[in-house]
Structures are given as C-alpha cells and as structure tokens.
N, C-alpha and C positions, 0 to 999 in steps of 0.2 A: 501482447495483451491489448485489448479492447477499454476504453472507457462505456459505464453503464453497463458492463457486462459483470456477472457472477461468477465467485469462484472460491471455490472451499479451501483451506489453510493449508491443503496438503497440493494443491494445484500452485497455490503462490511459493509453497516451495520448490516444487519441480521448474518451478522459471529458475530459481537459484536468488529469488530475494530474500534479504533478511530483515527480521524486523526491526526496529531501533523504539527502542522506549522515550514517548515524550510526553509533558506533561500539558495540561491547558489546550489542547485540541483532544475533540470528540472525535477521534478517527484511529485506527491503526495503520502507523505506517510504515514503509519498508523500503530497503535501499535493495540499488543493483548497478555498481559501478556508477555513472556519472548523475542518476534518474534517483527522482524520490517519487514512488506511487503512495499514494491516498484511498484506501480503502475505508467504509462506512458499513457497521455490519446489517446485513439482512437478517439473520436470527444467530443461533448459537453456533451455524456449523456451514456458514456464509458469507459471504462480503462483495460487498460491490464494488468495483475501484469506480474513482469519481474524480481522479486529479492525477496527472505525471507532469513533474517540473524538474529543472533542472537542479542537482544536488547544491550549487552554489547558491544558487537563490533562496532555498532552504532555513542553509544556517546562518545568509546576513540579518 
C-alpha cells in the first residue's frame, strides 16, 4: 500500500487489515500485524491512506 493513494473498503480488506475502532480521531483505522494504517475518507465508498506507523507507537 501507497500513502496518498485511494482505496475502497473492500481493497483494504484484501491486504488482510482489520479495522480497530477508536474514539477522538477523525480517521479510520486499521491494523496488520506490527503497522497501524490511517485512512481519511474521500466520499462514501473511499479512503485515502494518509499515515502507516508502527503498532507500538500507536497505543503509547
């Protein structure tokens, strides 16, 4: 996966991310083993990713 790049719900599932529910950021995010991706939606049936960081850093 690409930063700035587009990608529909059913695409961030074929990587094999899942999403995780959080509260107080405007973003959807989603895990895949060690990475937490940051997606920002384009419309209803889109997303941008915009951030991959590392899962540790995450939840300190």
């Amino acid at each position: 996966m690409r930063i700035n790049e587009i990608y529909t719900l059913n695409e961030i599932r074929e990587y094999g991310l899942t999403e995780k529910s959080v509260k107080d950021i405007q973003a959807k995010v989603f895990l895949n083993g060690s990475k937490v991706y940051f997606f920002e939606p384009v419309n209803t049936q889109t997303l941008r990713l915009y951030s991959i960081i590392n899962k540790r850093s995450f939840f300190l």
